[in-house]
C-alpha atoms as an extended CHARMM CRD file, in Angstrom:
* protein
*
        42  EXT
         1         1  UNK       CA              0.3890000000        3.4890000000        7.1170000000  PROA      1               0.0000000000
         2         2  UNK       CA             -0.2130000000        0.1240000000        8.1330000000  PROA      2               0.0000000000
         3         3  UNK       CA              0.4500000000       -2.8270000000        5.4320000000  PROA      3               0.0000000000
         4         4  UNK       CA             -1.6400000000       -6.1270000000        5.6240000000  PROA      4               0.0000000000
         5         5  UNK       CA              0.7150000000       -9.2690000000        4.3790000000  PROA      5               0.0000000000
         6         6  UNK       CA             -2.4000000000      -10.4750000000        2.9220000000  PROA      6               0.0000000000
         7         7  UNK       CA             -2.4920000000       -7.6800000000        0.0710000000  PROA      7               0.0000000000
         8         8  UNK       CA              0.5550000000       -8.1430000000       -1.1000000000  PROA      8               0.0000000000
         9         9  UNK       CA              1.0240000000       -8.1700000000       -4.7810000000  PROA      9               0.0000000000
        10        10  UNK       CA             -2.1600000000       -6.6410000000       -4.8330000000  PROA      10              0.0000000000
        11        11  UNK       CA             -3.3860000000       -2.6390000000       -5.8440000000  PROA      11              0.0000000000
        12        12  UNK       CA             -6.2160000000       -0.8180000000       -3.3080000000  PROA      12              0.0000000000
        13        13  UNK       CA             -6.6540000000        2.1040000000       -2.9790000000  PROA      13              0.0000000000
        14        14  UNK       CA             -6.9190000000        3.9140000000        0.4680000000  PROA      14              0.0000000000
        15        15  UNK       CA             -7.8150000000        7.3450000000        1.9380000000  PROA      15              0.0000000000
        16        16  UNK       CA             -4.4070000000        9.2680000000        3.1740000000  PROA      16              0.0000000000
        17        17  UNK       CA             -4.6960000000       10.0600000000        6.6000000000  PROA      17              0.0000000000
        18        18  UNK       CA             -3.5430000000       12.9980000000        6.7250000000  PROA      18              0.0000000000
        19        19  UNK       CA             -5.3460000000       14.8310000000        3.7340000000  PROA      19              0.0000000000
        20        20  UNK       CA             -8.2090000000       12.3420000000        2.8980000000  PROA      20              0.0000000000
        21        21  UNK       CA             -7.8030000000       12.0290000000       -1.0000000000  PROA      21              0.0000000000
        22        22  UNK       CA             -7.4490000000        8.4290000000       -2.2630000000  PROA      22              0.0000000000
        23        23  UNK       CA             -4.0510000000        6.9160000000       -2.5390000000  PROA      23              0.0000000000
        24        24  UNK       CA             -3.5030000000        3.2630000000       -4.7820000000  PROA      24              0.0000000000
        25        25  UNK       CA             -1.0320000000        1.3550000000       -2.8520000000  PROA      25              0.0000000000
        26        26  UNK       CA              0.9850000000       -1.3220000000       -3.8690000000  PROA      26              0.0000000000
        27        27  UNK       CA              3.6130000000       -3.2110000000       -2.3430000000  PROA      27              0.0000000000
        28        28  UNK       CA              5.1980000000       -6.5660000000       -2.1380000000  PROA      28              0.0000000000
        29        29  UNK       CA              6.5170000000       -8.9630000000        0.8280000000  PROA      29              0.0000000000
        30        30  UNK       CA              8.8870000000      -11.9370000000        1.0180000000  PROA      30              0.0000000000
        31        31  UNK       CA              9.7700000000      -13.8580000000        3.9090000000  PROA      31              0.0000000000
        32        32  UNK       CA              7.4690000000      -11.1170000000        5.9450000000  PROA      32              0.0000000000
        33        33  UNK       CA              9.9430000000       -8.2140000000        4.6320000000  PROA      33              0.0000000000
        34        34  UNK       CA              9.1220000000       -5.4860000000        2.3480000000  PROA      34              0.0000000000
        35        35  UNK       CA             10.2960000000       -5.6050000000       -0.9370000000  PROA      35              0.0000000000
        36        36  UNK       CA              8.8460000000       -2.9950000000       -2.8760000000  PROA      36              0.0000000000
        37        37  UNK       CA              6.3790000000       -0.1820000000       -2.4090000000  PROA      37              0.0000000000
        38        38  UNK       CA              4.5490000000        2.2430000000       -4.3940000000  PROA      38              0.0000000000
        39        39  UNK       CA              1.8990000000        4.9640000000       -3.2610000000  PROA      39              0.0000000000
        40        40  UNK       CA              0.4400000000        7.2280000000       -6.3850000000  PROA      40              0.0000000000
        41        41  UNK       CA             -2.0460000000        9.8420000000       -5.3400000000  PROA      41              0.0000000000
        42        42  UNK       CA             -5.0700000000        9.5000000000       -7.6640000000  PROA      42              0.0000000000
């Protein structure tokens, strides 16, 4: 999965690749690092 800088801080929701069923993604950057990261299936 590739992460745009510009959504961080911000929930979307995108199709897995793999399966196709929606996934929300979260995650944060600082300093163009990852932080944090959460995928839920929903």
């Amino acid at each position: 999965m590739l992460l745009d800088p510009d959504m961080s801080g911000e929930a979307y929701v995108e199709d897995c690749q793999v399966c196709c069923n929606p996934i929300e993604v979260e995650f944060s950057m600082r300093d163009d690092k990852l932080i944090s990261f959460v995928a839920i299936k929903v």
